[in-house]
N, C-alpha and C positions, 0 to 999 in steps of 0.2 A: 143325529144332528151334530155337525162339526162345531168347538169347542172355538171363541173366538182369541180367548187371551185371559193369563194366568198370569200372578206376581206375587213373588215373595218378598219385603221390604223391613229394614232392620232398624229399631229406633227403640233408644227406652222410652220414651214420650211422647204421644202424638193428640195434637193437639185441635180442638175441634174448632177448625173458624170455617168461612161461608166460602173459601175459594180452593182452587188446586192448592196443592204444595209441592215443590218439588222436594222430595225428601235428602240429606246427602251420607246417603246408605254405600256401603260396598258394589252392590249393584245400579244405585242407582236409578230407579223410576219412579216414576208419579203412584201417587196410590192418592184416593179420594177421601179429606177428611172428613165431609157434611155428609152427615145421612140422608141421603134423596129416597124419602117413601117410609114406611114401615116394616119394622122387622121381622119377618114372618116365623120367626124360631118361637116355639116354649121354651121359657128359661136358659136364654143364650148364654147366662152367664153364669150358669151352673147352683144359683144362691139356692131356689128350692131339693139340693139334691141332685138326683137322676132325672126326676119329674119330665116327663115330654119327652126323654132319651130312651134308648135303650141300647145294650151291647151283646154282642155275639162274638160266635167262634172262639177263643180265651176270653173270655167274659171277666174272668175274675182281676184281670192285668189292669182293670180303671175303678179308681174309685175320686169319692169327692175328696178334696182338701182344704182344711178349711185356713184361712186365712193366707194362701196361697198364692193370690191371683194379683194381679196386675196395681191394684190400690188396696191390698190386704183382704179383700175380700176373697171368697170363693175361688177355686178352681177346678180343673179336671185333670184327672192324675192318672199316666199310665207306666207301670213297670214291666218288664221283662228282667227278670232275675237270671238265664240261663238260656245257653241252645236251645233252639228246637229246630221242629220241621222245616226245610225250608218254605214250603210252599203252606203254611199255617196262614189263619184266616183270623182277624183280632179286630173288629169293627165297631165304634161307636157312632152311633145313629138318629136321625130323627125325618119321618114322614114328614113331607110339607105340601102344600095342596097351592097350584102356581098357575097362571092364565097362559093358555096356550100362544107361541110364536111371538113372546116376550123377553127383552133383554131383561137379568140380573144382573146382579153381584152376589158372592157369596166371600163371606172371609171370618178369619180368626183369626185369634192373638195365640203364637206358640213361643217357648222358650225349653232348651233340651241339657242332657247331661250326658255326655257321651258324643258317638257318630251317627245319633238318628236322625233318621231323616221323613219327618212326621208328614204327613200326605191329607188334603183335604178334595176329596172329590166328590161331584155331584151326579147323579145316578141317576137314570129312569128306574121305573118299577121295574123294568124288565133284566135289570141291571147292565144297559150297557150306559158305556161313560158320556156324560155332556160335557165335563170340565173336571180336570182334577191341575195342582198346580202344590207344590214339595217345600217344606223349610227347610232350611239349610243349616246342619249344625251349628246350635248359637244358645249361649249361657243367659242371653239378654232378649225381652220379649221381642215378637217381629210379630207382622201381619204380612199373615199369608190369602193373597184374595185369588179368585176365579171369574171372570165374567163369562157367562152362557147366555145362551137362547133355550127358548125351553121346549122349542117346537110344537111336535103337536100333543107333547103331554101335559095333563093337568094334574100329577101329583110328581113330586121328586125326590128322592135320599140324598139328604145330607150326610155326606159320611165321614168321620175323624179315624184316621188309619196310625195308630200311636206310636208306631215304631217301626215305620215301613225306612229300607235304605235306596229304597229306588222301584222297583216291582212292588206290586202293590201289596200281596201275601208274600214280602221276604222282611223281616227284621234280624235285630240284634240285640243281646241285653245289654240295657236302660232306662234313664226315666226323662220324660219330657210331660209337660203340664198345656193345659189349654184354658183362653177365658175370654169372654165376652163376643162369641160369634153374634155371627149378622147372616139375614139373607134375605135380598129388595132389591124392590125394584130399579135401574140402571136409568140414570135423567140422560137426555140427549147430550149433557155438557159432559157426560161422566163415562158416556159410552165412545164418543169419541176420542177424550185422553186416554181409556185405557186400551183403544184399537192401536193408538200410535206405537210403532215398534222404533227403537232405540238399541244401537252397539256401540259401546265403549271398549275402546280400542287402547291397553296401556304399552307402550310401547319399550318404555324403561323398565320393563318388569319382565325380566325371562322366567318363566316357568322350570323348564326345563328340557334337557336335550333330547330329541327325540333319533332315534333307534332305525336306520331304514329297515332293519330284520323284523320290524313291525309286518309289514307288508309280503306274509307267505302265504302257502298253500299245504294242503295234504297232498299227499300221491297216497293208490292203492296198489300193490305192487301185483293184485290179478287183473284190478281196473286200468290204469296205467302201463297193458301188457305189450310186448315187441311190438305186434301187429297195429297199438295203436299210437303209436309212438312213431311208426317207420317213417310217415311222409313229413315228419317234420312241422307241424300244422300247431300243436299245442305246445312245443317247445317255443314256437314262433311269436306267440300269442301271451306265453308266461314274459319270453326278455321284453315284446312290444310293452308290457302295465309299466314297469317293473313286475316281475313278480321274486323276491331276495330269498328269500327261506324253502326249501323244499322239505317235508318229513316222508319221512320210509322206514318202514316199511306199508304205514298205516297207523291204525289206530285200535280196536280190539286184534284183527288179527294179525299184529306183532306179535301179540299172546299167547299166539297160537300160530309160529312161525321160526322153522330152523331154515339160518340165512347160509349155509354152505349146501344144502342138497334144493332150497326154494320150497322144500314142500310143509305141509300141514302136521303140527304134533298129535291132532286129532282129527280126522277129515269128517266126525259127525257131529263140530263144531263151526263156527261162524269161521272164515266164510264158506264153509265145506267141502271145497271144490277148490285149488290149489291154479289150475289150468296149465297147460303143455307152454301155452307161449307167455308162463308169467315173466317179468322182469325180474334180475338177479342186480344183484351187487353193481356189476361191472357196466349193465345195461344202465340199471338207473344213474349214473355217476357218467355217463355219456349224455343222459338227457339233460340232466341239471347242468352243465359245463354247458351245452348247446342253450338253458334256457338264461344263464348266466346267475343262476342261482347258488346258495347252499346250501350246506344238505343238513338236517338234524334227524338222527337215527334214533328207531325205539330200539329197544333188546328184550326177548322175552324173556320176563321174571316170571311170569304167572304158571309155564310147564315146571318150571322148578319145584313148584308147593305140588303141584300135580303130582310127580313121581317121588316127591319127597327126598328132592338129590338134587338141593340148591348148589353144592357143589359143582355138579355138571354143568348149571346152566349158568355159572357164572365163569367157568373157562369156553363155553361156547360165547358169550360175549367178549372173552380176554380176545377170545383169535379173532374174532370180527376187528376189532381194533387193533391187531397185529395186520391182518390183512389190508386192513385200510390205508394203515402205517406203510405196507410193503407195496401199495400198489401207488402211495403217491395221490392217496386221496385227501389227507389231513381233516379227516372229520372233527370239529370239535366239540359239538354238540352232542350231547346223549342222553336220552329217558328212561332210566330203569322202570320200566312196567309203564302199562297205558291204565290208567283211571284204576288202579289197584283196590281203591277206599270206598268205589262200587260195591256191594255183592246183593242181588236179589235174585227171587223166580223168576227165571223169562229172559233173564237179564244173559250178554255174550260171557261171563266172567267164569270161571268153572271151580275157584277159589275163593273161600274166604278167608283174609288176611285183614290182621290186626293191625293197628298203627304201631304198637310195637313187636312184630312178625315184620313188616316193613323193615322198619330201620334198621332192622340186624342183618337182609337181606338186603339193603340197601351198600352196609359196608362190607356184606361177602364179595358185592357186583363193584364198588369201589377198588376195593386193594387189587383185586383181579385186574382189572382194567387200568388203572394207573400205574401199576406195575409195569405195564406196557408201554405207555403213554401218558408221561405227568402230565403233559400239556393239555391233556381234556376236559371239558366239562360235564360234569355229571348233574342231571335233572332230575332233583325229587317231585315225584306228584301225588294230588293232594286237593281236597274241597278248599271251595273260594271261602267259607267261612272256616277263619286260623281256627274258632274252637268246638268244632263239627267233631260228634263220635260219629264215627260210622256202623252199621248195620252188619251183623255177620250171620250165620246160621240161623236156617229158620227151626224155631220150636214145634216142639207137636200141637200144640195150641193154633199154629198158623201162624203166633208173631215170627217175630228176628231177636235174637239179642243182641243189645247195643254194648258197642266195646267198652270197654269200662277207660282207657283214656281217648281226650281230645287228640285228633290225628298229628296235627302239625307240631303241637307243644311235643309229644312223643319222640315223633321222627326228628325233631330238630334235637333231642335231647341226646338219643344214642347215633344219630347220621350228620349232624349239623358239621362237625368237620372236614366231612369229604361232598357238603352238596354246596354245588357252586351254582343252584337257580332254580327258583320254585316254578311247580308245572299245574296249570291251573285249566279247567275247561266251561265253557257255558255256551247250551243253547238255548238263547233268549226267548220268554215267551211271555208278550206283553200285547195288549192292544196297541191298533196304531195310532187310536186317539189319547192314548199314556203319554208323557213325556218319559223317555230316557233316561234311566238313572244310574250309570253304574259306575260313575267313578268313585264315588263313596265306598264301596265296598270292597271297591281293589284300593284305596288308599288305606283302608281298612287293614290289608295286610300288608302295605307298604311300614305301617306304622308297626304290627308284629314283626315284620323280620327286622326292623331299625334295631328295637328291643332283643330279638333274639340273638343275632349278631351284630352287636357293639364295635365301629370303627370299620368294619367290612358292609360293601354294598352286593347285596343279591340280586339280580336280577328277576323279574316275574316272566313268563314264558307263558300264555295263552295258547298253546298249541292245535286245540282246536275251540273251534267258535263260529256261530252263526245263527240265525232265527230258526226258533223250534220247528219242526215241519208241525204242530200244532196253529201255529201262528199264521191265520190265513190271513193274507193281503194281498192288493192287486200289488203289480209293478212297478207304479211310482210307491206304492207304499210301502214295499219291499226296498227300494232305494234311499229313502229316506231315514228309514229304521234304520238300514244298516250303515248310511253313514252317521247317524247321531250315536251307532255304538263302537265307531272308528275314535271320534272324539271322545266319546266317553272313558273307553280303556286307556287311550294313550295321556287321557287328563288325569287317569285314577294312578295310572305308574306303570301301563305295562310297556314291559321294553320288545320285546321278540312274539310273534305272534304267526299263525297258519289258520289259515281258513277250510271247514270242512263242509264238501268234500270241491278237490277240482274238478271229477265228471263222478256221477250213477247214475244208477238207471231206477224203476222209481216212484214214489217220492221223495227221493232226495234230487231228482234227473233238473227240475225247476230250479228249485234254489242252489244249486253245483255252481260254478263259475264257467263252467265250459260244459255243452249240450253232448247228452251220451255218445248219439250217434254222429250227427254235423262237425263235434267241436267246437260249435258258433260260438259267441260269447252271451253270456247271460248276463241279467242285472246284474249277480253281483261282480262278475269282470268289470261291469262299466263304471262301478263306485271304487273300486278297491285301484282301478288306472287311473282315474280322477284323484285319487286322494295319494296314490302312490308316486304320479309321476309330478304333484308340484306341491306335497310336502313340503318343506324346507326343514334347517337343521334345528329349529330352536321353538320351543311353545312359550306363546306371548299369553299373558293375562289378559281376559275379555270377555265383560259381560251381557247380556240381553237381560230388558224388562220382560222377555214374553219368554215361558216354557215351548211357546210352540212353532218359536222361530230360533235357532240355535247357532252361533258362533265359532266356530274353532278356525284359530288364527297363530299361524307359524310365521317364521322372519331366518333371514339368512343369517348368518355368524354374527355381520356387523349393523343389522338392523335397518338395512339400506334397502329392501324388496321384501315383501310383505303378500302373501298366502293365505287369504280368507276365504273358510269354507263357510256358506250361510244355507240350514236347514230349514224350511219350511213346509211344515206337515199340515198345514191346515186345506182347504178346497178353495182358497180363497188368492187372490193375487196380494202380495203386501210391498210395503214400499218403506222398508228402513230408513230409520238418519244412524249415522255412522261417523263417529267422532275418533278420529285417528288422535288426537290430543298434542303430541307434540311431532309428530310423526305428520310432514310435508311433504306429500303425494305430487309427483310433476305429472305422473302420467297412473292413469288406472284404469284397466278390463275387466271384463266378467263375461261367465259364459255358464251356459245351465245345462242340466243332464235330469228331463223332463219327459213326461208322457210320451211324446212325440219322438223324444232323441232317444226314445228306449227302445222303443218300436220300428226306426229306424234299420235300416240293412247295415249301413256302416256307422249305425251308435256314434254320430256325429254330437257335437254339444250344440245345444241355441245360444247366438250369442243375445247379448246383453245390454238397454244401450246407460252408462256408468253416467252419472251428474254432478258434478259438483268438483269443487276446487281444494287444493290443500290438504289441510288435514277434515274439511268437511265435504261424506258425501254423501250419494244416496243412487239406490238403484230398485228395478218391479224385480221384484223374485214371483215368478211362475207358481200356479198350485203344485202342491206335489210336488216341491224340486231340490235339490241341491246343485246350488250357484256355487261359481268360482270367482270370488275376486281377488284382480293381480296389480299390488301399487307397488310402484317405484320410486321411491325419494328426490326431490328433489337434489 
């Protein structure tokens, strides 16, 4: 059962009388003061204890507090003191027994210490999601509500996720508190304000400047071969999106890749097979000139640890970049090693390397190569969380032992002066009835590198990214996802990005951007040219009352044309109000990339018909869609 609307709303006080309120939070929406019905929680507000609760998976991370809470009574209290797993499991809970194909509400009072991002979602027995809906980093209490349907179940989990930063099983250490939840039944006055969908539009407020090297791809350079390159078809279709950024040689097997002979340092490694008409150098720097892209090179570091003669493989990358130099290519990008801070069983890696084995290996492959070419930049890579140990050798036991330092604080420690951009990767794996969360966690390391280099800006590189092939959805909901994690990263900080892969074969052959055999273009072509070809140069501040209708809004330099991308992942048709605020619209369009325009032969967009005058408008966003709206100032 599709989730109809979530809010999160910020107030130290809120006050009980018999009407709406409009509250004047940072975001902005209504939330319902009067309690319409009975509260069906035991002890919502934590005063007997645990009583009626219960927690799992780190169990030991909540305990009660007492005098804690909202009017000094009671609370509920979660810490994380340190890393862990990312995909760890930390739930507090309470069975509730609910009348079938009836609206709720479901909500709590949160307030946090850190960049947590506390998560309240509501669960069938069989755990899949009804409604979940995210607080927002805040020192000061909020209410975080969900309204669902409960379909045709009659019992539900209420579930408090204490330290989630966007994925439901990912947090970070901190402490945030919980108090006085609710869960009742939704009065017809109450399910109607919180259906309404609301965008606040600030127009005086630049975010920040957005990066078109946002917008790449991977190449395979056995996938990507002569043969399938000749007719021109996909070079066609990369300049058609934009598509800005090209990497080459790949991704694991760069690791496993000497770019003067093209062939394999180990051929009974990933990909094992090298092939007769792979693409070299010269080839691929023909295609990307034809697709009007750039290029960002890996260099293998991982044969180095292999033969134990980092020396070698760091003047095999000196002359890749001499070569590059002599032919007039001006590469400026470079990734020393692909996903290095990986090592498991099963896993493509053939090394395990330390975070400090890195960094020393990072300034052999530095000096080497700028020696060459000061003018380059060189890409450290490295887990999305700044204070992640990595895993190295497995014991006889079966475990791994974990490095004894944090990756990033290391490498930044011995490498931090020759790395000019952090190299990060994710493939997402969320329901599609989750909201999106991951700007939080890349602001997360926006905030470590501020700290690590003082006065100097780093750039963040997303090199590769996409929905886990775990992650099954249909096609609009493959669209959807992936544009709410366009907005997500470019909100969180990342500047330069590549999408993986551009074609395999498969399961990765679906979610590729261009189809193994055909070429044709696939969903995500049709999000990534939507979003690539009317970007603009600037991110405006913009919020939604709903988790499941989503905003992201750009503007030209002088704030004169305005680029709003609206996400709506629910099954339902919705109809925004849209407040541009001081920002005077003469003229506005919109067009959507929907079930039907997917499915589509020439992935045409629906258009859209736009309402409304000035800075106030309103338009139907389709189920399953992501709309385009385009205003123009008066």
């Amino acid at each position: 059962m599709e989730a109809i609307t979530g809010a999160s709303v910020s107030k130290e006080k809120f006050m009980r009388i018999e009407k709406l309120t409009l509250l004047t939070a940072a975001v902005g929406v209504f939330a319902i003061a009067n309690a319409f019905g009975a509260d069906l929680l035991q002890n919502p507000g934590f005063e007997k204890g645990t009583g009626g609760w219960a927690a799992s998976g780190a169990a030991s991370r909540y305990s009660i507090a007492a005098k804690a809470g909202r009017n000094g009574t009671a609370a509920l209290r979660y810490e994380k003191k340190s890393e862990g797993a990312a995909g760890e499991n930390s739930i507090f809970a309470q069975e509730v027994d609910v009348q079938p194909n009836t609206a709720y509400v479901a909500g709590i009072w949160v307030k946090t210490a850190g960049n947590l991002r506390p998560v309240l979602r509501i669960a069938t027995m069989k755990w899949d999601s009804l409604a979940t809906a995210a607080a927002t980093p805040s020192a000061d209490w909020q209410l975080v509500q969900a309204l669902f349907n409960s379909g045709e179940n009659q019992r539900v989990r209420f579930q408090i996720y204490g330290g989630s930063l966007g994925q439901i099983r990912q947090s970070a250490p901190g402490v945030s508190y919980f108090d006085d939840a609710s869960l009742r039944k939704a009065s017809a006055e109450e399910l109607a304000e919180l259906r309404k969908i609301r965008i606040s539009v600030y127009p005086e407020k630049t975010l920040r400047d957005i990066n078109p090297l946002f917008f790449g791809s991977n190449t395979l350079f056995m996938i990507e071969d002569v043969a399938a390159l000749d007719d021109g078809k996909i070079a066609r279709y990369l300049r058609e999106a934009p598509i800005r950024l090209l990497r080459f040689p790949g991704g694991d097997v760069s690791d496993n890749y000497h770019w003067k002979t093209g062939t394999l340092d180990d051929p009974k490694h990933f990909p094992y097979n090298a092939g007769p008409g792979a693409t070299n150098t010269d080839e691929f720097m023909k295609f990307s000139r034809q697709a009007g892209a750039q290029a960002i090179f890996v260099v293998d570091l991982e044969s180095g640890f292999v033969h134990h003669d980092l020396d070698a493989a760091a003047r095999e990358a000196a002359d890749w970049v001499a070569y590059s130099k002599q032919k007039g290519y001006n590469i400026k990008y470079w990734e020393i090693g692909n996903e290095t801070y990986i090592y498991m069983p099963g896993h493509h890696k053939r090394a395990a390397i330390s975070a400090h084995q890195y960094g020393e290996a990072f300034m052999k492959f530095a000096r080497a190569m700028k020696a060459v070419d000061p003018a380059i930049q060189l890409g450290a890579v490295g887990p999305q969380d700044a204070l992640r140990k990595t895993l190295l050798e497995k014991l006889p036991d079966g475990s791994q032992r974990k490095d004894q330092d944090a990756w990033w604080p290391e490498v930044v420690r011995i490498a931090g002066s020759q790395m000019d951009f952090m190299v990060v990767h994710e493939y997402y794996h969320g329901e599609a009835s989750v909201p999106v969360e991951r700007a939080g966690e890349i602001a997360a390391l926006r905030v470590f590198l501020r700290a690590a280099f003082p006065g100097r800006y780093v750039p963040i590189a997303l090199t590769e990214w996409n929905l886990n092939t775990k992650t099954t959805v249909s096609d609009p909901e493959r669209a959807v996802l992936l544009a709410q994690l366009v907005a997500e990263y470019i909100q969180g900080g990342v500047d330069m990005a590549n999408f993986w892969p551009l074609r395999y074969s498969g399961g990765w052959d679906k979610p590729a951007l261009l189809a193994d055999r055909s070429k044709e273009p696939r969903t995500a072509y049709d999000v990534l040219k939507l979003f690539s070809s009317n970007t603009r140069e600037k991110l405006l501040d913009a919020a939604s009352n709903s988790p499941y209708v989503r905003a992201f809004v750009t503007a030209d330099g002088g704030v004169r044309r305005i680029s709003m991308f609206l996400m709506n992942r629910t099954n339902e048709k919705q109809q925004p109000e849209i407040s541009l605020r001081s920002f005077q619209a003469a003229r506005a369009s919109a067009q959507s990339l929907t079930a039907k325009s997917l499915e589509s032969a020439d992935h045409a967009l629906e258009p859209v018909v736009m309402k409304g005058q000035a800075s106030q408008w309103t338009c139907d966003l389709p189920p399953q869609s992501v709309t385009l709206v385009q205003l123009e100032q008066k």
